[in-house]
C-alpha atoms as an extended CHARMM CRD file, in Angstrom:
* protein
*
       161  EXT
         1         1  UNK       CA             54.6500000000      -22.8200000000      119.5390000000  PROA      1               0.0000000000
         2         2  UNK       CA             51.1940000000      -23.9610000000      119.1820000000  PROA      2               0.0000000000
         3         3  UNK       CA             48.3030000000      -21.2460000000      120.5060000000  PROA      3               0.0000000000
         4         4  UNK       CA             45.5670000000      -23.4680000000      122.2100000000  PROA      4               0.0000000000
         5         5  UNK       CA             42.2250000000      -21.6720000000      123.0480000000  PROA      5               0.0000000000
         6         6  UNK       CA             40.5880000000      -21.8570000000      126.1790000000  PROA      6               0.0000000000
         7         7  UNK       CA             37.8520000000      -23.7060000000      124.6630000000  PROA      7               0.0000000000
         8         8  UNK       CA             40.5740000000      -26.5220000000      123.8950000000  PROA      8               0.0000000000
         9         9  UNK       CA             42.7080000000      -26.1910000000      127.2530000000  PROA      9               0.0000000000
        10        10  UNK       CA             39.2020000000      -26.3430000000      129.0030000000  PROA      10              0.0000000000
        11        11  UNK       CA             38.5360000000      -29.9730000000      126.7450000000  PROA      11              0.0000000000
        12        12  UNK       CA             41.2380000000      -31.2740000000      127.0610000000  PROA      12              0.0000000000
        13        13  UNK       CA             41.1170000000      -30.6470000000      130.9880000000  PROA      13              0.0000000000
        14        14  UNK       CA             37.9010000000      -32.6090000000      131.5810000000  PROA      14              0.0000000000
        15        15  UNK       CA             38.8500000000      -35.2910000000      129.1340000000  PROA      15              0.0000000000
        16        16  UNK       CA             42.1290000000      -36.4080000000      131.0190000000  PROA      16              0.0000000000
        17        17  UNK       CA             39.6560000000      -35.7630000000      134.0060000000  PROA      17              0.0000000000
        18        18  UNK       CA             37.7270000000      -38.2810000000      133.0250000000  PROA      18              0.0000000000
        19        19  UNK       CA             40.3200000000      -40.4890000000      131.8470000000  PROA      19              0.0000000000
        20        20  UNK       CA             41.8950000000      -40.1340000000      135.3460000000  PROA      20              0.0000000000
        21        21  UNK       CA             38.0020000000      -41.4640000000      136.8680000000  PROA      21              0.0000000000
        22        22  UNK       CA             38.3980000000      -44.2370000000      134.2150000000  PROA      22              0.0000000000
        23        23  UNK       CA             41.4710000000      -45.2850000000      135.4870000000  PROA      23              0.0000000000
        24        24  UNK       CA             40.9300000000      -44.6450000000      139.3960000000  PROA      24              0.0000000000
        25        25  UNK       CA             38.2220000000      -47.5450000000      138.7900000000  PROA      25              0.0000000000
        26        26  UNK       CA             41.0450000000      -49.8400000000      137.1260000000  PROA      26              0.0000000000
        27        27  UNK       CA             40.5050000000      -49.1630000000      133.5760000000  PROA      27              0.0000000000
        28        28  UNK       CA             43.5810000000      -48.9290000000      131.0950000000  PROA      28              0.0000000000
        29        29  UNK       CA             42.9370000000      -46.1650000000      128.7690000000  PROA      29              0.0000000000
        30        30  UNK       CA             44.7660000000      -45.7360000000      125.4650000000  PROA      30              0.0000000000
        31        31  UNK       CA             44.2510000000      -42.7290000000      122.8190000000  PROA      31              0.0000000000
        32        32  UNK       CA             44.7080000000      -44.9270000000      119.6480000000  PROA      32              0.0000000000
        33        33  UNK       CA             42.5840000000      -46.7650000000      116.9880000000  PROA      33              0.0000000000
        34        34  UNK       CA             41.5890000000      -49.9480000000      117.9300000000  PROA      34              0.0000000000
        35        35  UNK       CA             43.1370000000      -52.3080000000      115.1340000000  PROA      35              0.0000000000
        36        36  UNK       CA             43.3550000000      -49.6080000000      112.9920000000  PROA      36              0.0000000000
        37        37  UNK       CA             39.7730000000      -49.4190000000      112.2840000000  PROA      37              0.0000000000
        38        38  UNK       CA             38.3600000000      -46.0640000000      111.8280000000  PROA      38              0.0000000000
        39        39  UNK       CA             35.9310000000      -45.5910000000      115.1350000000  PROA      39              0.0000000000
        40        40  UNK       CA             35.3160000000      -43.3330000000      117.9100000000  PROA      40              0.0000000000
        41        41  UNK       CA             35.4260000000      -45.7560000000      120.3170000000  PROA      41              0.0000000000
        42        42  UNK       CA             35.6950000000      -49.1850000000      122.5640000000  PROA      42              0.0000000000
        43        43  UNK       CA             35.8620000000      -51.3890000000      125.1630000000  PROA      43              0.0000000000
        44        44  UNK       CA             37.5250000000      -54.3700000000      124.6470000000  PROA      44              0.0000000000
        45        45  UNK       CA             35.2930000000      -57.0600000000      127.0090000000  PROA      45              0.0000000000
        46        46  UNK       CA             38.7080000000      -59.4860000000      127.5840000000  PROA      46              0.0000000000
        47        47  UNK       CA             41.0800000000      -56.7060000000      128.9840000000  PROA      47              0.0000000000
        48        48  UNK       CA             40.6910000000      -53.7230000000      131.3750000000  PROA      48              0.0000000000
        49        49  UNK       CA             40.9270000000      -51.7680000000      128.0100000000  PROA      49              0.0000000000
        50        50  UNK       CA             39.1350000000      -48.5440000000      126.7610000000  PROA      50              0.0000000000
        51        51  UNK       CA             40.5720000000      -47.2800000000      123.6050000000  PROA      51              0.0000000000
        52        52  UNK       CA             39.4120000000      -43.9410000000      122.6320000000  PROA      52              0.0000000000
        53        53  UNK       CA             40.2450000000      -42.4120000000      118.6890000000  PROA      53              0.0000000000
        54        54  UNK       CA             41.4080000000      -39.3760000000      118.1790000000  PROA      54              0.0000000000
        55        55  UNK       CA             41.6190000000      -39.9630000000      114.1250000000  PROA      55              0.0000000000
        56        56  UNK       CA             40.0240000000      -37.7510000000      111.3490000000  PROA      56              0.0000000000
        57        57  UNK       CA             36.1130000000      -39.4260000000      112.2950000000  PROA      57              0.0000000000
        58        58  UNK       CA             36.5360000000      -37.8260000000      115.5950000000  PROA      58              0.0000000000
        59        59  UNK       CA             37.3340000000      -34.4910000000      114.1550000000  PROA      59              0.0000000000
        60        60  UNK       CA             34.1010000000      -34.7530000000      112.2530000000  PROA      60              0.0000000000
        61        61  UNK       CA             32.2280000000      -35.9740000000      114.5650000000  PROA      61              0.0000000000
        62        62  UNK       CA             33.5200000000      -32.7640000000      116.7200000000  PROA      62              0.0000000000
        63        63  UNK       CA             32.3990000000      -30.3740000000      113.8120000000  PROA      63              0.0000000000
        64        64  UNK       CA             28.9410000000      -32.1050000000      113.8990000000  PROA      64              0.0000000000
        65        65  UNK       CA             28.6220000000      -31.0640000000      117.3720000000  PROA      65              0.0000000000
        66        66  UNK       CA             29.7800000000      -28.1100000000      116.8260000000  PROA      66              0.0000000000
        67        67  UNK       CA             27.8130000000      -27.1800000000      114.0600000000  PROA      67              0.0000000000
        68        68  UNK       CA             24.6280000000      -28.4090000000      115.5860000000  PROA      68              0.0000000000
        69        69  UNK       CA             25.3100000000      -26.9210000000      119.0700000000  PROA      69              0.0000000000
        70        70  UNK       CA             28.3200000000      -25.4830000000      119.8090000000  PROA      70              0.0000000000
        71        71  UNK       CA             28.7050000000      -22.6070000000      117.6320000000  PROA      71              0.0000000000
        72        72  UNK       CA             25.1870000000      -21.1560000000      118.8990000000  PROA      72              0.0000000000
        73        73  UNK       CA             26.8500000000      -21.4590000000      122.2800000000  PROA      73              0.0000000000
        74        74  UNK       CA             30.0940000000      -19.4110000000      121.1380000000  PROA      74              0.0000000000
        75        75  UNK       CA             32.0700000000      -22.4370000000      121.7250000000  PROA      75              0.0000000000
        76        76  UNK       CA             35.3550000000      -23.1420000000      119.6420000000  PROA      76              0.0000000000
        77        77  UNK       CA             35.2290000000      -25.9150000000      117.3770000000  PROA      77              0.0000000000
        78        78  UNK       CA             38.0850000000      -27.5200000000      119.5290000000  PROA      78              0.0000000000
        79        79  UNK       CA             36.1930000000      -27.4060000000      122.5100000000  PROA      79              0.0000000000
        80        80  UNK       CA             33.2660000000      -29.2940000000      120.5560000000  PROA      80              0.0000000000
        81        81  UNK       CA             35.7900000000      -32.2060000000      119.5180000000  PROA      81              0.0000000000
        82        82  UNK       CA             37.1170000000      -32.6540000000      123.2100000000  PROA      82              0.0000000000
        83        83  UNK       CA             33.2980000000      -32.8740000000      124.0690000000  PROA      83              0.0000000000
        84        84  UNK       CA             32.1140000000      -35.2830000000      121.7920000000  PROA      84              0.0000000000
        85        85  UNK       CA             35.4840000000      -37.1960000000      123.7220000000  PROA      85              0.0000000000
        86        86  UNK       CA             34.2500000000      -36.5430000000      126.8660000000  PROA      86              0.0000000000
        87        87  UNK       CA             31.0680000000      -38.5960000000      125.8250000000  PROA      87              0.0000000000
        88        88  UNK       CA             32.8390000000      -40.7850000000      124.2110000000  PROA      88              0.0000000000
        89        89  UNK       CA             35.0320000000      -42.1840000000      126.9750000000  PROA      89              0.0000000000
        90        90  UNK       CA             32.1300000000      -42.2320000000      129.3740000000  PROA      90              0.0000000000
        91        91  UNK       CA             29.8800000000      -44.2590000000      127.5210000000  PROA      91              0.0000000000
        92        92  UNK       CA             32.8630000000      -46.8620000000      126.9120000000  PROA      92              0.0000000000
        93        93  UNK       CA             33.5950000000      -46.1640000000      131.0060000000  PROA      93              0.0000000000
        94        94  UNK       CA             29.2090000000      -47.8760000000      131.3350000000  PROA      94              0.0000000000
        95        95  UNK       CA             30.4350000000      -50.6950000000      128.7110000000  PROA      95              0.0000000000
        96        96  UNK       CA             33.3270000000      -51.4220000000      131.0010000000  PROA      96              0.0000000000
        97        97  UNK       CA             31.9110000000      -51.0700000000      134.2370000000  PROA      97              0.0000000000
        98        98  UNK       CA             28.6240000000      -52.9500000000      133.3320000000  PROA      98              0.0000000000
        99        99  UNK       CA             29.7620000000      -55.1110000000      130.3550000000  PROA      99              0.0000000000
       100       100  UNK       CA             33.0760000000      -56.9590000000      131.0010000000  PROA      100             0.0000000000
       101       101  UNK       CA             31.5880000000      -59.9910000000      131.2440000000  PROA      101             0.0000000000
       102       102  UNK       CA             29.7790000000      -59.2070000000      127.1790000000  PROA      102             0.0000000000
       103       103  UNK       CA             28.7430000000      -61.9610000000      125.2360000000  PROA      103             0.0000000000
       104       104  UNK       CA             30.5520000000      -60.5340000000      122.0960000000  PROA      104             0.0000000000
       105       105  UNK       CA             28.8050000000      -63.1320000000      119.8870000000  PROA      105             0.0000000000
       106       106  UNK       CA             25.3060000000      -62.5210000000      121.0430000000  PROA      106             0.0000000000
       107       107  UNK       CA             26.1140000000      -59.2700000000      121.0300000000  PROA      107             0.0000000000
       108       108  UNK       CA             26.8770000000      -59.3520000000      116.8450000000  PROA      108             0.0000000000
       109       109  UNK       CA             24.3350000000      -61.7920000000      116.5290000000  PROA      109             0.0000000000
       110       110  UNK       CA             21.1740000000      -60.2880000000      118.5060000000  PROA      110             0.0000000000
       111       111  UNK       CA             19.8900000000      -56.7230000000      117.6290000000  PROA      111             0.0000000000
       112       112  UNK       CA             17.5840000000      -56.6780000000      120.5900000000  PROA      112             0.0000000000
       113       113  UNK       CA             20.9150000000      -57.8420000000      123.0620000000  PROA      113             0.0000000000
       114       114  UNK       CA             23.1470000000      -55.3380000000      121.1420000000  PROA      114             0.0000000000
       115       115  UNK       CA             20.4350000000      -52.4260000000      121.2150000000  PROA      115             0.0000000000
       116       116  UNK       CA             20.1450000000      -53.2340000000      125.3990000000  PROA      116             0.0000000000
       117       117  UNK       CA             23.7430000000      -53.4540000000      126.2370000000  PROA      117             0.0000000000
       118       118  UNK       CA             24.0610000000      -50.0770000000      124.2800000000  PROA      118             0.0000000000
       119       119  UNK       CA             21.2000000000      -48.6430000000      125.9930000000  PROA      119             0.0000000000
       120       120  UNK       CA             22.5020000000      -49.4220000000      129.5040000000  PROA      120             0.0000000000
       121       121  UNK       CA             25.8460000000      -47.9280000000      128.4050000000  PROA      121             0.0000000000
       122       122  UNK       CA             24.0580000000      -44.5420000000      127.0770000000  PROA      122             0.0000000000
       123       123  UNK       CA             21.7840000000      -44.1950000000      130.4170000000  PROA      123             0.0000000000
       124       124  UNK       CA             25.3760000000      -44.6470000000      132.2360000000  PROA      124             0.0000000000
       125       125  UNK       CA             27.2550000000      -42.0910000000      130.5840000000  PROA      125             0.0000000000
       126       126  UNK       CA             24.5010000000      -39.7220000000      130.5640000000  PROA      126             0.0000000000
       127       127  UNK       CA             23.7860000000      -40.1440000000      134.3500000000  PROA      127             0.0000000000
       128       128  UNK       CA             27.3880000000      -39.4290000000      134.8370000000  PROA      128             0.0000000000
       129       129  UNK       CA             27.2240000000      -36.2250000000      132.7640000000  PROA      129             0.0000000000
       130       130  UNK       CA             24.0160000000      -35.1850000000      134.1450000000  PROA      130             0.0000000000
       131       131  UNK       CA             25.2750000000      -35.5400000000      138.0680000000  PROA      131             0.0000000000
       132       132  UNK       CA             28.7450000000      -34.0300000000      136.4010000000  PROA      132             0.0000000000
       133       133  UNK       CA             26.9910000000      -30.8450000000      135.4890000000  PROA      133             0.0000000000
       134       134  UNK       CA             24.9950000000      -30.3820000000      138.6660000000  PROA      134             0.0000000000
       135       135  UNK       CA             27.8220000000      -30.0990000000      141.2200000000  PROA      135             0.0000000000
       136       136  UNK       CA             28.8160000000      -27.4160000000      139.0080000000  PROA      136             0.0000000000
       137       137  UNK       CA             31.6730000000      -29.5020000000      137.0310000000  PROA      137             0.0000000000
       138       138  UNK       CA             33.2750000000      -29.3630000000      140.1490000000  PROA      138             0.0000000000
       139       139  UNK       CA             33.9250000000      -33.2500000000      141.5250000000  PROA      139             0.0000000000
       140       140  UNK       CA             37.3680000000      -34.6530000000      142.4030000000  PROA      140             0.0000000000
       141       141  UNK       CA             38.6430000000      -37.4330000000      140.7800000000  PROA      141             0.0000000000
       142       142  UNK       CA             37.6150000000      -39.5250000000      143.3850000000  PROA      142             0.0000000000
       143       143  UNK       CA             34.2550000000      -37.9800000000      143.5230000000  PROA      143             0.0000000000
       144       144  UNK       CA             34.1320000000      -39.4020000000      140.1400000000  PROA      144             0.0000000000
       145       145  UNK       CA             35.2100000000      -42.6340000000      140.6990000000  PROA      145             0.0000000000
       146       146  UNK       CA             32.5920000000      -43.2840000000      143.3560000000  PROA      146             0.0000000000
       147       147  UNK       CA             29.8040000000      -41.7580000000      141.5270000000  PROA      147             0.0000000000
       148       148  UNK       CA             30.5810000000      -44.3490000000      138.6310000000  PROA      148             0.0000000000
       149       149  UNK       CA             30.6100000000      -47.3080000000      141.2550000000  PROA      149             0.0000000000
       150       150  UNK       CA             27.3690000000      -45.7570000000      142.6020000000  PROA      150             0.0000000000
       151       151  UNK       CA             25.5850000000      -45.3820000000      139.1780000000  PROA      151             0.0000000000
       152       152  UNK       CA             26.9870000000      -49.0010000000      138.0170000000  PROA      152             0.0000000000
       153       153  UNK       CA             25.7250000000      -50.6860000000      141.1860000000  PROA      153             0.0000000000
       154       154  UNK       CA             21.9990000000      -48.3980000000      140.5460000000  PROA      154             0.0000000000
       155       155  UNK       CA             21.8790000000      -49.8260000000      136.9270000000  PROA      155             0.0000000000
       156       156  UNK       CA             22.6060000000      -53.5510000000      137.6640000000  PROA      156             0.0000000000
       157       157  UNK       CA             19.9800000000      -53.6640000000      140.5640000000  PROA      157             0.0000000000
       158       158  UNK       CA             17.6460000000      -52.9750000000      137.8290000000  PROA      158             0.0000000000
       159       159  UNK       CA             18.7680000000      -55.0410000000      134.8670000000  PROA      159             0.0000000000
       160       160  UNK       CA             16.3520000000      -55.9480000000      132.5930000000  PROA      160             0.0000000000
       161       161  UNK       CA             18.5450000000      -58.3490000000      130.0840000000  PROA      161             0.0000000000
C-alpha cells in the first residue's frame, strides 16, 4: 500500500478537477507523451486532444516549483508536481479553446505569431487560476466550464493577431 500525503491527494484532486472542466467543454484529455517526445504538454490543433505528460521532465519541473516556492510554503514536493499540472493543463485548455483553428506552420515559422498565440494561452490559464483562487477554490465543475467559455469569449473580443 502506497501512503499518499495530503499535499498529493489535494493535487491530484484539483488536477482531475480540472481535467473534468476540460472535458465538460468537449476536450479529450489523455495523461501520456505525445509521440513519445519528452514535454509537459499539448494541444493537438486537428483533434479535440489535450495530452498532458506525466514523464520524468514533469517531475523536475515539479521540484523546480517546489524548490523555488513550495517548500517556503511547507508544501510537499508532490503537491508542487500536481501544481505545475494544474498549470499545465490549463494553459493547453486556452490553446484549445482559442487555438483549434492554429496555423501550425505559421506557428513554427513566425516567432512573433508563435510568441502571440502563446501569450493568449498564458493570459487564459492565468485568468482561470486567478478567478479559481478567488471563490476560494471552491467552483463546481460546471462553474468551471462556464468561466472558461466566459474568459475564451473575453479574449477573442479583443484579439490582436
Amino acid at each position: 500500500m502506497v501512503l499518499r500525503t495530503e499535499g498529493d491527494k489535494l493535487g491530484e484532486n484539483l488536477f482531475r478537477w480540472a481535467a473534468s472542466v476540460a472535458e465538460r467543454r468537449g476536450a479529450e484529455i489523455r495523461f501520456q507523451r505525445l509521440r513519445e517526445v519528452e514535454a509537459l504538454g499539448g494541444m493537438v490543433p486537428v483533434m479535440n486532444l489535450i495530452v498532458v505528460n506525466f514523464g520524468e521532465q514533469m517531475a523536475d519541473e515539479g521540484q523546480g516549483f517546489h524548490d523555488e516556492f513550495g517548500a517556503e510554503a511547507g508544501a510537499d514536493p508532490a503537491l508542487s508536481e500536481w501544481m505545475v499540472a494544474v498549470c499545465i493543463l490549463l494553459h493547453e485548455l486556452g490553446h484549445w479553446e482559442l487555438h483549434r483553428g492554429l496555423n501550425c506552420r505559421l506557428y513554427q515559422a513566425d516567432p512573433a505569431y508563435n510568441a502571440a498565440i502563446e501569450a493568449e494561452a498564458g493570459n487564459f490559464s492565468a485568468r482561470f487560476l486567478n478567478a479559481l483562487v478567488a471563490r476560494g477554490m471552491a467552483m463546481t465543475e460546471d462553474e468551471g466550464a462556464a468561466l472558461s467559455e466566459q474568459i475564451r469569449d473575453e479574449i477573442l473580443a479583443k484579439r490582436a493577431i
